[in-house]
C-alpha positions as CSV (number, residue, x, y, z in Angstrom):
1,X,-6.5,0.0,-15.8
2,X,-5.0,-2.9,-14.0
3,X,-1.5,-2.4,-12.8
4,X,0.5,-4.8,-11.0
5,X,4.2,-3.5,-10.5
6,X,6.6,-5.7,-9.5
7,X,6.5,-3.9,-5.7
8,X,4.4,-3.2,-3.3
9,X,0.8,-1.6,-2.7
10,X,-1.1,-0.7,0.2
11,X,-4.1,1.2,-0.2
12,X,-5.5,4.1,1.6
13,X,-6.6,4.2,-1.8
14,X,-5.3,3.2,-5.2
15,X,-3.1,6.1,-6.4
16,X,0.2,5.9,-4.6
17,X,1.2,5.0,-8.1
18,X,1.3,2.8,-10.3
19,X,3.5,1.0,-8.0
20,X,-0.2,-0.8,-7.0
21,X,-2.2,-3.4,-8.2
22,X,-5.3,-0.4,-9.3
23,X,-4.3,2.6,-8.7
24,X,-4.1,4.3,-5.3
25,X,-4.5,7.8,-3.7
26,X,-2.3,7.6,-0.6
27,X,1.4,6.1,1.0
28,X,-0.6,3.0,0.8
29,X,-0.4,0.6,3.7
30,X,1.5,-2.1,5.4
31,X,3.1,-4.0,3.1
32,X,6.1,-6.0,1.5
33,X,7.5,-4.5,-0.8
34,X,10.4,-1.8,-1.3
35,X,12.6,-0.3,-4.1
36,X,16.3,0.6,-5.1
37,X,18.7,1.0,-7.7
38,X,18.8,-2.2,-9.8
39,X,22.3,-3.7,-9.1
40,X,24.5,-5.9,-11.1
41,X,23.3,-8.7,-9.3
42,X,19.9,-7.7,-10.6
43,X,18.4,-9.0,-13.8
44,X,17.4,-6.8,-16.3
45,X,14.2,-5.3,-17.6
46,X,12.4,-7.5,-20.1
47,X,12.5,-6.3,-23.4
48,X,9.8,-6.2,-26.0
49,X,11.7,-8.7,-28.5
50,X,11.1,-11.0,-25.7
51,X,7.1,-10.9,-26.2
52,X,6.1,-14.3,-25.7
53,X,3.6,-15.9,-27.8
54,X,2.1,-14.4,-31.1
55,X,1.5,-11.2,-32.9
56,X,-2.3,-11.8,-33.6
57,X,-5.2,-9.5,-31.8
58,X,-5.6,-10.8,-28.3
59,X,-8.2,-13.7,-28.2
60,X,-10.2,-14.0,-24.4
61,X,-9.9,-17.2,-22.5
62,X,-7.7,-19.3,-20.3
63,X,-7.1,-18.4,-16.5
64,X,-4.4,-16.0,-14.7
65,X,-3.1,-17.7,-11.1
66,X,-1.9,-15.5,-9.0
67,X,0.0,-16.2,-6.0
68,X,-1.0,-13.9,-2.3
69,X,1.5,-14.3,0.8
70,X,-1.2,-14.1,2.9
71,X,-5.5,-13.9,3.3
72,X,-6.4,-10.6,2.2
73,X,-7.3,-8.9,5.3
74,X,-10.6,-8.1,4.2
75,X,-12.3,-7.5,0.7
76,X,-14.0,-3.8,1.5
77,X,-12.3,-1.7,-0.5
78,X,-12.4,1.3,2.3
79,X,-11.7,-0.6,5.5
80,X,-8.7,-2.9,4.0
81,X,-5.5,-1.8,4.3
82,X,-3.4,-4.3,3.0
83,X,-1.6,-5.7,0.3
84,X,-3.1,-8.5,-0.6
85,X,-6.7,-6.9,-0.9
86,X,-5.2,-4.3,-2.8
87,X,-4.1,-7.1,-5.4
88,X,-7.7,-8.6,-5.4
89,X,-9.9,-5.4,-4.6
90,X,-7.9,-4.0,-7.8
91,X,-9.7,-5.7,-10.3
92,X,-13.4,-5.5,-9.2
93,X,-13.8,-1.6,-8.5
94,X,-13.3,1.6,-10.7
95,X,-12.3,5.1,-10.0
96,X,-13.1,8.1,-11.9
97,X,-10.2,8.6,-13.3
98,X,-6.7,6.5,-14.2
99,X,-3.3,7.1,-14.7
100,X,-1.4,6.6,-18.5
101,X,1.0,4.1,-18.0
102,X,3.3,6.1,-20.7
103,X,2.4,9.5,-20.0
104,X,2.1,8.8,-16.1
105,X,-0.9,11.7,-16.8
106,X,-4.0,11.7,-16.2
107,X,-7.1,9.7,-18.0
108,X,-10.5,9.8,-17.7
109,X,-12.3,6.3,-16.6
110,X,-15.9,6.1,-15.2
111,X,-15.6,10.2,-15.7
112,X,-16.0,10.8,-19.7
113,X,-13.8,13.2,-19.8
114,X,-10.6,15.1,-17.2
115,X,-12.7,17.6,-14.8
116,X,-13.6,20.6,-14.8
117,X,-12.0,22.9,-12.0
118,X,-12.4,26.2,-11.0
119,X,-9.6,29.1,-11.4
120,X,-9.4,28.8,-7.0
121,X,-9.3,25.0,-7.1
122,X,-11.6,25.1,-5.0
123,X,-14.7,23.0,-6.9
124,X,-14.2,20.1,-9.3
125,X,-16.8,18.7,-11.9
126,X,-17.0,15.2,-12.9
127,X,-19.1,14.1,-15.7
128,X,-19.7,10.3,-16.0
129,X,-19.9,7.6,-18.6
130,X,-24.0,6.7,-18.9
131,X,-23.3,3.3,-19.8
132,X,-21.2,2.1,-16.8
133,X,-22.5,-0.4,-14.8
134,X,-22.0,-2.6,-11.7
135,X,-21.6,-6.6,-11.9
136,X,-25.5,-7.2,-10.8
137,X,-26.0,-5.0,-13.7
138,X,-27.3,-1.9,-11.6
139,X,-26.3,2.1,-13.5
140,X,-23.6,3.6,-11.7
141,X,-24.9,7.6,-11.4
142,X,-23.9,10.5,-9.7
143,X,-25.5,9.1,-6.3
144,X,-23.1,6.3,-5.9
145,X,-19.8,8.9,-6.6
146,X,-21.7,10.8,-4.0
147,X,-22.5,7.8,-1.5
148,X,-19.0,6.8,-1.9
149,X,-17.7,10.5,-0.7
150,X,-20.1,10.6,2.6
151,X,-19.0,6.9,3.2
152,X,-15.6,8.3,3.1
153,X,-16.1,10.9,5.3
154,X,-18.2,9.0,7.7
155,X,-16.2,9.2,11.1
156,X,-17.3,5.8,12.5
157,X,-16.8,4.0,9.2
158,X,-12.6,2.3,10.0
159,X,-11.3,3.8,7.2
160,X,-9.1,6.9,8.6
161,X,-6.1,5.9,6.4
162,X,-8.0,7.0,3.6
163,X,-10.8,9.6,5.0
164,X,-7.3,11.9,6.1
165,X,-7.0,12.4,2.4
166,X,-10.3,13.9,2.0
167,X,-10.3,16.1,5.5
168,X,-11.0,19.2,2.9
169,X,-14.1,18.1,1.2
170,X,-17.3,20.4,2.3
171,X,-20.0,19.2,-0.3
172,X,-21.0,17.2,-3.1
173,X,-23.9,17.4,-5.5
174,X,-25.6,15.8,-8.0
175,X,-26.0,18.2,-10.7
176,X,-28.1,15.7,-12.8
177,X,-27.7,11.9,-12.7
178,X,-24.5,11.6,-14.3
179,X,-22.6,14.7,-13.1
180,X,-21.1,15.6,-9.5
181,X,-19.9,18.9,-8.6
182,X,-17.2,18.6,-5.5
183,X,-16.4,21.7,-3.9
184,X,-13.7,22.1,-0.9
185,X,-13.1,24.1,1.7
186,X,-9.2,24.7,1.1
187,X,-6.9,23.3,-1.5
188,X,-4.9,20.5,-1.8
189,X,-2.4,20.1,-5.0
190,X,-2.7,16.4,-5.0
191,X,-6.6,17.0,-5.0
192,X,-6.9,15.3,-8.8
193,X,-5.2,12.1,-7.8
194,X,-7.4,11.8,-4.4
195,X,-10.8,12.8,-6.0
196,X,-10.3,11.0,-9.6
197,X,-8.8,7.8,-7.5
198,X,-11.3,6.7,-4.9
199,X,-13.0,3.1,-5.4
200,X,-16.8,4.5,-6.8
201,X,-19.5,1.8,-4.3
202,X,-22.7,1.1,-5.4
203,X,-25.2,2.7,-3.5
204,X,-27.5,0.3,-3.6
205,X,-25.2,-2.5,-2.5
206,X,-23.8,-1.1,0.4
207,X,-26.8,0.6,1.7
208,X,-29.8,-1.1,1.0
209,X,-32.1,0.5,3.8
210,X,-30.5,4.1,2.5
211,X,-29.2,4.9,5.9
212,X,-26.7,7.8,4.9
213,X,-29.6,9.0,2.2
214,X,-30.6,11.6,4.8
215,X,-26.9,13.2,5.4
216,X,-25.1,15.6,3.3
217,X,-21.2,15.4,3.8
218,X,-20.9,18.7,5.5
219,X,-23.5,16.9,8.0
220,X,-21.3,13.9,8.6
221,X,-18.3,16.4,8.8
222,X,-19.8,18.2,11.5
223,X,-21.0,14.9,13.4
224,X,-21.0,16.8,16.7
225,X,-24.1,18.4,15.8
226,X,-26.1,15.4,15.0
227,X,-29.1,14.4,17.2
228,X,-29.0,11.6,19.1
229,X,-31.3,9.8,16.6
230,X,-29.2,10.8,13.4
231,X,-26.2,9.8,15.1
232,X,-27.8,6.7,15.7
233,X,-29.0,6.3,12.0
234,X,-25.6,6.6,11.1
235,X,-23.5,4.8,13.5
236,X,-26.5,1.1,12.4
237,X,-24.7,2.1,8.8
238,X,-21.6,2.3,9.6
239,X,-21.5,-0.9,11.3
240,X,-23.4,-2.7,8.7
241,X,-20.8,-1.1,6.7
242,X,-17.8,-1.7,8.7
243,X,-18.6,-5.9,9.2
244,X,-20.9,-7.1,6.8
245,X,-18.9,-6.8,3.4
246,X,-15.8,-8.4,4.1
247,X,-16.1,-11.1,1.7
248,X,-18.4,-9.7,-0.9
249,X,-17.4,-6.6,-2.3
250,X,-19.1,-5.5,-5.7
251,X,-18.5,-2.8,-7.8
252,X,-18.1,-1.9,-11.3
253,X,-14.7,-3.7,-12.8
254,X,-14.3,-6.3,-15.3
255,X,-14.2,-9.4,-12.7
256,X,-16.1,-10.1,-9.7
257,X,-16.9,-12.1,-6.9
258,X,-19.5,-14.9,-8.3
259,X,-20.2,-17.0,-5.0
260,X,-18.6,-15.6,-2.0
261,X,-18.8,-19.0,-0.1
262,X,-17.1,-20.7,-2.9
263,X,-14.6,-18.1,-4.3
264,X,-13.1,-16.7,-1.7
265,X,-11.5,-20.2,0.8
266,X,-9.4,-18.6,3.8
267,X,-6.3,-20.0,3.1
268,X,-6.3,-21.5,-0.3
269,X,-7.6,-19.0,-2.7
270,X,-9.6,-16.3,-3.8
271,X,-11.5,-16.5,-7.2
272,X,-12.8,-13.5,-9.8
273,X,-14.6,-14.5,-13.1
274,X,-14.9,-12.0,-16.1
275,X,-18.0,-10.1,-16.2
276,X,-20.0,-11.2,-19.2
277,X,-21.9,-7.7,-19.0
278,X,-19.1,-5.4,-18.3
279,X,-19.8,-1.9,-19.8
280,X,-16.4,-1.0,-21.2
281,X,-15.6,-4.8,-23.0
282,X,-12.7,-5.7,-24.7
283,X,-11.2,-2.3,-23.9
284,X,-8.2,-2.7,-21.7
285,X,-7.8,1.2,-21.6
286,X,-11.2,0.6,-19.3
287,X,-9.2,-2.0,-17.4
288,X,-10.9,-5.1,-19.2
289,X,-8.9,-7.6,-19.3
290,X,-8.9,-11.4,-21.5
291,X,-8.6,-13.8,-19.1
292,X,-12.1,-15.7,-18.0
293,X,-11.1,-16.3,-14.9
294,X,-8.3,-14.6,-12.0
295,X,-7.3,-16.6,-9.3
296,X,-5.3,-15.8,-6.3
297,X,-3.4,-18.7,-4.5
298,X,-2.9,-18.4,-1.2
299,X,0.7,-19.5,-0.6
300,X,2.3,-18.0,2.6
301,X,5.9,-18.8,2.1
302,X,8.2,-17.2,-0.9
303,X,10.2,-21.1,-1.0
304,X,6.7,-23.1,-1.5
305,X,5.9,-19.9,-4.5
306,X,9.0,-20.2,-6.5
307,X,8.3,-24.0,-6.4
308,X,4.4,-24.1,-7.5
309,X,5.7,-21.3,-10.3
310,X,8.2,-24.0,-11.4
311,X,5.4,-27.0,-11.2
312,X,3.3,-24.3,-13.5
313,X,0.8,-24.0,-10.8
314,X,1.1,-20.2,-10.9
315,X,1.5,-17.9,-13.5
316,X,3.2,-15.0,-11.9
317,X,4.9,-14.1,-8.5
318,X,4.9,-10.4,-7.9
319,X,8.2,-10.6,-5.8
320,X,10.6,-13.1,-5.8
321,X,13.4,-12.7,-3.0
322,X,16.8,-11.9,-3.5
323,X,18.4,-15.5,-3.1
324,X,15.5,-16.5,-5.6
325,X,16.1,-13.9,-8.0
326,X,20.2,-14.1,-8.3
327,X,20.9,-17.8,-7.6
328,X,17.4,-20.1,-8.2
329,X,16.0,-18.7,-11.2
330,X,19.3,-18.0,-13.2
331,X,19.6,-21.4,-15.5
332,X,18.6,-21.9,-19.2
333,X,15.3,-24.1,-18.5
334,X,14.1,-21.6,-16.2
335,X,14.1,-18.7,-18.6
336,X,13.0,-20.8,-21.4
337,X,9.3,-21.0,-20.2
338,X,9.7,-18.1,-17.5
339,X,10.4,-14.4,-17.7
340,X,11.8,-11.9,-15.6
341,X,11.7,-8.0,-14.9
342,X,13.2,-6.1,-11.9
343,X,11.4,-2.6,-11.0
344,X,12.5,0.2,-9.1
345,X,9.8,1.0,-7.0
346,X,9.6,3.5,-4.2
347,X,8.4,1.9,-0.7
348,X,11.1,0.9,1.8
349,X,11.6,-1.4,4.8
350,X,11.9,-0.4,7.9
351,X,11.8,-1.0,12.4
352,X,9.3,1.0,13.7
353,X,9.4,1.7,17.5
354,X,6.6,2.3,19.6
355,X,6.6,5.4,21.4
356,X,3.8,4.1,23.4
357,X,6.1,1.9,25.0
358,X,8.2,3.7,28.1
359,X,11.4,2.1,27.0
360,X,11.7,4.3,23.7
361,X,10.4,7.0,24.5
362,X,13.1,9.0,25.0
363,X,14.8,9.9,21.7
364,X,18.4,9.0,22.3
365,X,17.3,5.0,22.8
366,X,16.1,5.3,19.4
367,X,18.9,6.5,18.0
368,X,21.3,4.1,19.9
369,X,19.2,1.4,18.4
370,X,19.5,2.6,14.8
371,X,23.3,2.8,15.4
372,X,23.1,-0.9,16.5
373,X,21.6,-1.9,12.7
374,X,24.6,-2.8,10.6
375,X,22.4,-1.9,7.1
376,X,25.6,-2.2,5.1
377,X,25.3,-5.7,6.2
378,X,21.5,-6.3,5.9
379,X,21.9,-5.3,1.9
380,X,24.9,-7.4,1.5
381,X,24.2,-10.6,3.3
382,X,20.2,-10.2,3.5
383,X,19.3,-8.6,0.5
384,X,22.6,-9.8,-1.5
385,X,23.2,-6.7,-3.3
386,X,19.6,-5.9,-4.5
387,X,18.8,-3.2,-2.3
388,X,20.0,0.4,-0.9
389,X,20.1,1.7,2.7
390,X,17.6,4.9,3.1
391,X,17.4,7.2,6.1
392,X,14.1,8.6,5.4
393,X,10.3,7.9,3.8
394,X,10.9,10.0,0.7
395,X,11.7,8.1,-2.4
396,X,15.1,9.2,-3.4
397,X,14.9,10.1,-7.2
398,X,12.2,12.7,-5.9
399,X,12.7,16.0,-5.9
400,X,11.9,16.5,-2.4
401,X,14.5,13.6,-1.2
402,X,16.7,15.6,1.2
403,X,20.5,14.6,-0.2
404,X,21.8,16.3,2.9
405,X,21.1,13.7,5.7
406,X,24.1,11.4,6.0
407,X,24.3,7.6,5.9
408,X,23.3,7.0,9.7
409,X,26.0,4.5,10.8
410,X,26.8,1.3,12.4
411,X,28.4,2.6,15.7
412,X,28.3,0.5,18.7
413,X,30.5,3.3,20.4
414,X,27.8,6.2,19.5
415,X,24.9,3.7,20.5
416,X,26.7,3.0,23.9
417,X,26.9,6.7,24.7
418,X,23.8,7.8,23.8
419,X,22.0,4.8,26.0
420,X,24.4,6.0,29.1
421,X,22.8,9.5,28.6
422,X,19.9,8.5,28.7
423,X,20.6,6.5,32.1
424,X,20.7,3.0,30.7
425,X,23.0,0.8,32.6
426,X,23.7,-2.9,33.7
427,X,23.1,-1.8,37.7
428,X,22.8,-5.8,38.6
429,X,25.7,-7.5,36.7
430,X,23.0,-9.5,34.7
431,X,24.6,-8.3,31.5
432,X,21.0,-6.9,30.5
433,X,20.8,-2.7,30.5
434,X,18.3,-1.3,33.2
435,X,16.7,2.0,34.1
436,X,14.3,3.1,36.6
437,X,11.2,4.4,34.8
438,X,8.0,5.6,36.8
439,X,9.4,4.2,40.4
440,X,10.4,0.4,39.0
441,X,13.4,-0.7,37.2
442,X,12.8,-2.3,34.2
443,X,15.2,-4.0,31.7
444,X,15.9,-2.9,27.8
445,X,13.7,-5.5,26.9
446,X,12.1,-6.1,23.7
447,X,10.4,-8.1,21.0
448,X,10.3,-7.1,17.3
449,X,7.3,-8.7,15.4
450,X,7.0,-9.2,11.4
451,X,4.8,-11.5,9.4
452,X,5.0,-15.1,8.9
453,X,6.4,-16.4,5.8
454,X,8.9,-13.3,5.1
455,X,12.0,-14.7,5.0
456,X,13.6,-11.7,4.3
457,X,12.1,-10.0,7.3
458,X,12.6,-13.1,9.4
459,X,16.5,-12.4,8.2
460,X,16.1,-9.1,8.8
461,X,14.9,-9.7,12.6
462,X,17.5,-12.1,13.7
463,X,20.2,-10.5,12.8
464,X,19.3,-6.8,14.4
465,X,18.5,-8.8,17.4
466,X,21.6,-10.6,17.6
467,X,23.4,-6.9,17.7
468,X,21.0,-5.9,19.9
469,X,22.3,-8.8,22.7
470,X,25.9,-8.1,21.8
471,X,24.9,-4.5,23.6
472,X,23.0,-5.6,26.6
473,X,19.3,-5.2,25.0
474,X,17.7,-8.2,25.5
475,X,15.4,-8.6,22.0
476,X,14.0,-11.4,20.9
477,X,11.7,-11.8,17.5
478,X,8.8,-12.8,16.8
479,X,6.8,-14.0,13.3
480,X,3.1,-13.8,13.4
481,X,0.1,-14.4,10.9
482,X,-0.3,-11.7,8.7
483,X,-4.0,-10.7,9.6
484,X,-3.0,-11.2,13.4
485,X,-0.1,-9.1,12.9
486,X,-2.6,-6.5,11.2
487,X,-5.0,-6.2,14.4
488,X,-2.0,-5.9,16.8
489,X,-0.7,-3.1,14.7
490,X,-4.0,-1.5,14.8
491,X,-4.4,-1.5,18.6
492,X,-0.1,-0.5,18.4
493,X,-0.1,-4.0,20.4
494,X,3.4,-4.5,19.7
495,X,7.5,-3.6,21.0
496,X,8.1,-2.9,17.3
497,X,8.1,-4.2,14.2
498,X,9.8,-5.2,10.8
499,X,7.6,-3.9,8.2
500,X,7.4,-2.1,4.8
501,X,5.8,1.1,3.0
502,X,5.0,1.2,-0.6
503,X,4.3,4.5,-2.1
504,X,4.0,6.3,-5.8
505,X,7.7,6.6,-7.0
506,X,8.8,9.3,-9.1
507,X,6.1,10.0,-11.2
508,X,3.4,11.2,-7.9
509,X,4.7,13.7,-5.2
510,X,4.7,12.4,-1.9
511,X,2.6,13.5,1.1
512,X,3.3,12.0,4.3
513,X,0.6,12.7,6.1
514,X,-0.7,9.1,6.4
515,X,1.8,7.8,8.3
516,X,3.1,10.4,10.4
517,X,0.7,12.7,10.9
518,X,-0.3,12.9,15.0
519,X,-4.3,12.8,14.2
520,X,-3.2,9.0,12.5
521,X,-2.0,7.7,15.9
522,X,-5.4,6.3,16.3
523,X,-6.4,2.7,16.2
524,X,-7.0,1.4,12.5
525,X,-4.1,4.3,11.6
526,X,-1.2,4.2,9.8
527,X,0.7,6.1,12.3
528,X,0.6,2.6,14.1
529,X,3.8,3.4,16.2
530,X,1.8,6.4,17.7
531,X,4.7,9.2,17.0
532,X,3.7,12.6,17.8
533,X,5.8,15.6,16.9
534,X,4.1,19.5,16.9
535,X,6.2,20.6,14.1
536,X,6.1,17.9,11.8
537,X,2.7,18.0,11.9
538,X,2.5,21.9,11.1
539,X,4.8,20.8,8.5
540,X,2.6,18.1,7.1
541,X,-0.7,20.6,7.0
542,X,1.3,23.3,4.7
543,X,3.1,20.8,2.2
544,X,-0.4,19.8,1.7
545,X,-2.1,23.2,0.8
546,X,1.5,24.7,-1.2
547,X,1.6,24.8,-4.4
548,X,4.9,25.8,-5.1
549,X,7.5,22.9,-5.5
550,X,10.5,24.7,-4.6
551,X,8.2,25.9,-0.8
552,X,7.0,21.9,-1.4
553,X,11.1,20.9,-1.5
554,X,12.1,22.8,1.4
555,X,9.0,21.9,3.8
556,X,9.9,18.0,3.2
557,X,13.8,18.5,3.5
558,X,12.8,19.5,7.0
559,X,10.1,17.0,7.5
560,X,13.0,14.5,7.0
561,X,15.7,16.4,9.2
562,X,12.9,15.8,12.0
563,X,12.5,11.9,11.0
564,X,16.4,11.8,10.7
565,X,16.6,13.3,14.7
566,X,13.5,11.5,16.0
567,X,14.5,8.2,14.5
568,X,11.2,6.9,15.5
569,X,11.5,4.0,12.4
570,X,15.1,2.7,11.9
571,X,14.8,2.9,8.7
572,X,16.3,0.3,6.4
573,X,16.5,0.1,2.3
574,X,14.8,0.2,-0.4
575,X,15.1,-2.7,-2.9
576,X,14.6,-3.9,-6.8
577,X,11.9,-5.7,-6.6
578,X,12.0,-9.0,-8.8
579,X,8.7,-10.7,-10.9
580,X,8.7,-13.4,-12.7
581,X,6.2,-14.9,-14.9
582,X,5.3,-17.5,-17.9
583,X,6.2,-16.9,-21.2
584,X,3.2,-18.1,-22.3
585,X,1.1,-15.0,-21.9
586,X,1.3,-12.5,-24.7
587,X,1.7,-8.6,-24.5
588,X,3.2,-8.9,-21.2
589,X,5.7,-5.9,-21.4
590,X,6.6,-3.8,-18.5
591,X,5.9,-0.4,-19.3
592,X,8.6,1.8,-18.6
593,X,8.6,3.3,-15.0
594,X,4.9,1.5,-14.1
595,X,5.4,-1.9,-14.5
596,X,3.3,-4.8,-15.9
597,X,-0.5,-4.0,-17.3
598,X,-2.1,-7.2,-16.6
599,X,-4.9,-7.2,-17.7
600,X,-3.3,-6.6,-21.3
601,X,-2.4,-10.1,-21.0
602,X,-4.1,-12.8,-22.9
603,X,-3.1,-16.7,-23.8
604,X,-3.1,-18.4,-27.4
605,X,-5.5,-20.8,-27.1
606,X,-2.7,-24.1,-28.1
607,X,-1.2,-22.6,-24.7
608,X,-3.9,-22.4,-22.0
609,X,-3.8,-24.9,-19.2
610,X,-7.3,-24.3,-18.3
């Protein structure tokens, strides 16, 4: 099923909730979007009288336009990380199983039915659909679930985002050609999300000379004890693997990729066409969807996307910003063709600070700096009301949200001290704050980074900076393309950065591993600010084998105490997240708590433009 809530999505896979375009399995990954309460300022929820359009059973045809802020940063499904090839890659692959937008449980969708699982949850047992295929029209069997897990687990293919999810699997087996039996070496209570939610490759596709055919997963687990030809055998996949498929994925969803040379146009657009064979047609519980045609504008500033949605050169806008949503979009011929439906979602925004960097290393500069960020002000002036200052990752109507942590505060005073003790002064008169460090004595200098057409985040940026120089830290910041920004995060080539988490809201319990765990600090990790700390991570490796939720609770009420101390993000708010989209589509209700379904939505034929 085809989700597009009106926040964010990363992927480490497609179960963070069904706060994703898909579904995803993890935090997710970079990305724009955040959540809060819905304010006065904040327009309200759709309602179902509101259904544009007629009452009749949905007819196929016409096109959906989409609008993407940036190039997705590539189209394979395990390697990208971002959200814009979540929104794209969401559409053309399938998972075993899907989530009820109503229920928020459980639903079987290339598996035929829930799985099996042992009484030590240790061993799960997928049977599969026989009649699903890929778009060149190839089965989809039990090999291509396994492929996908050993691809997964491969150590040189760049996907550790997602492979940290999956650290517990020890073997999987065909036990005839449409059933896999999983088994794992410890438990994991979120281990029916990450094995029903992974992206299912073809086989075929993705390994044509049957490279990893010869490997087992406990093999490529234990890649130490590989030959040197195995290894090598492995390591030709994984680079055919790693560079070869970022413009042509295929897989087994209701649109794909036609003509990579003509559908996807760095830049401009990205183009999927309905699969005339698709195995589970006119079924939009199977994620089918009515359209003929999706296609994804590239449009990298949030200004030049409100416009081209008022021109009716786009259909939808997944986030509008906050001046957009209260001031530009508020008028009677706006809302007579358009609609519009604010989402809490969980995700938030904040600085992350590079601990590779000398400078903020030590603790208490971190914690100045967060003193120095006048949030009250960012949700007023920035956000204008639509928005809610957070100290921590965990979304608040979770259980495991620790209510304990104060409001960190706007203290010039505090931030002052803490930088003296941490030997921070202006030794030269040059109104800039110095300290020796490793024999030289360097300056509190700084840039902050954020990507290019973020307004918000450009907002954001200017005015922490300019609080920054009020204090004798010389910061300056920075916008850069989003894919550039993407590789420098990777390689943790940056001061710090304004950026965003998305995540799975209420409905999915978090786990935090992703992001903060000390064996993510790698390149192509999502710990991209490199923070290490020995307890968190202890803390991190029990959450994720306790089943309990009261143990659960009181693991991640510490967890955030540590965060809260460390400060190693300033974090920043969480925000209602704004859509908006025509009224000319039908069945385009928001489902309460996930968000809009759209591939549920279809166009009269006296209304399509295309």
């Amino acid at each position: 099923m085809i989700f597009e809530r009106t926040g964010l999505t990363a992927r480490a896979s497609r179960w963070a909730g069904l706060a994703c375009l898909g579904l995803a399995l993890a935090c997710g990954g970079p990305q724009d979007d955040d959540s809060s309460d819905t304010t006065a300022a904040a327009p309200q929820a759709s309602a179902k009288s509101e259904t544009s359009g007629t009452t009749d059973p949905p007819q196929r045809g016409g096109w959906l336009v989409l609008e993407l802020l940036s190039d997705p940063e590539n189209l394979n499904p395990y390697t990208a990380n971002d959200q814009p090839s979540n929104r794209v890659l969401g559409w053309i692959f399938d998972s075993l199983l899907t989530i009820d937008p109503e229920t928020f449980g459980h639903r079987p969708l290339v598996a035929r039915e829930l799985p099996e699982i042992s009484d030590d949850q240790l061993t799960y047992t997928f049977r599969l659909r026989e009649n699903v295929t890929f778009s060149d029209g190839k089965p989809l069997t039990a090999q291509d679930v396994i492929f996908s897990l050993k691809t997964i687990r491969h150590p040189k293919v760049a996907a550790p985002q997602l492979r940290n999810y999956y650290d517990s699997l020890e073997s999987a087996t065909a036990v005839d050609s449409h059933t896999v039996r999983i088994d794992l070496a410890e438990v994991y209570f979120r281990n029916t999300w990450m094995l029903g939610g992974f992206e299912i490759l073809p086989r075929h596709y993705y390994d044509p000379d049957d490279l990893l055919g010869e490997f087992s997963v406990a093999q490529l687990n234990d890649w130490d004890a590989l030959d040197a030809e195995q290894q090598a055998r492995a390591e030709r996949f994984a680079k055919h693997f790693n560079e070869d498929f970022a413009r042509r994925p295929l897989g087994s969803g209701a649109y794909f990729i036609e003509d990579p040379k003509r559908d996807v146009v760095t830049g401009e657009q990205v183009v999927l066409r309905h699969r005339a064979n698709f195995w589970g047609m006119d079924d939009t519980d199977l994620g089918d969807g009515w359209v003929d045609r999706i296609v994804f504008r590239v449009i990298n500033d949030t200004e030049a996307q409100l416009v081209a949605f008022k021109a009716g050169k786009l259909d939808y806008i997944l986030r509008i910003t906050p001046i957009q949503a209260t001031r530009q979009t508020n008028n009677a011929r706006f809302r007579q063709r358009s609609r519009k439906h604010a989402e809490i979602l969980n995700g938030y925004a904040y600085i992350g600070w590079n601990q590779l960097r000398p400078i903020f290393a030590d603790k208490r500069v971190r914690r100045a700096l967060s003193h120095l960020v006048d949030k009250k002000n960012i949700v007023d002036k920035v956000m204008l009301g639509l928005a809610q200052a957070v100290e921590g990752p965990v979304f608040p109507k979770r259980p495991e949200y620790n209510r304990d942590l104060a409001p960190w505060t706007y203290s010039p005073e505090k931030a002052e001290t803490l930088l003296a003790e941490a030997g921070w002064s202006d030794s030269d008169g040059d109104g800039i704050l110095d300290k020796e460090i490793d024999g030289q004595r360097v300056p509190l200098r700084f840039e902050i980074v954020s990507n290019a057409g973020n307004d918000e985040r450009r907002k954001v940026g200017l005015a922490v900076i300019d609080s920054f120089k009020r204090h004798g830290i010389d910061a300056s910041f920075r916008a850069v393309d989003w894919s550039i920004l993407l590789e420098r995060l990777n390689r943790a080539d940056v001061d710090a950065v304004i950026m965003g988490w998305g995540g799975g809201g209420a409905m999915i319990p978090p786990d935090l591993y992703q992001i903060w765990h000390s064996s993510q600090a790698i390149e192509n990790g999502s710990n991209h600010i490199r923070f290490k700390h020995a307890e968190l991570d202890g803390i991190l490796e029990r959450y994720r084998v306790e089943f309990d939720a009261e143990e659960r609770k009181r693991l991640y009420r510490r967890a955030q105490e540590i965060l809260y101390d460390e400060q190693p993000y300033t974090f920043l708010y969480t925000r209602s997240s704004v859509s908006v989209w025509d009224r000319r589509f039908s069945n385009a209700d928001p489902y309460p708590g996930a968000g809009l379904s759209l591939n549920e939505w279809w166009v009269p034929v006296d209304l399509r433009r295309y």
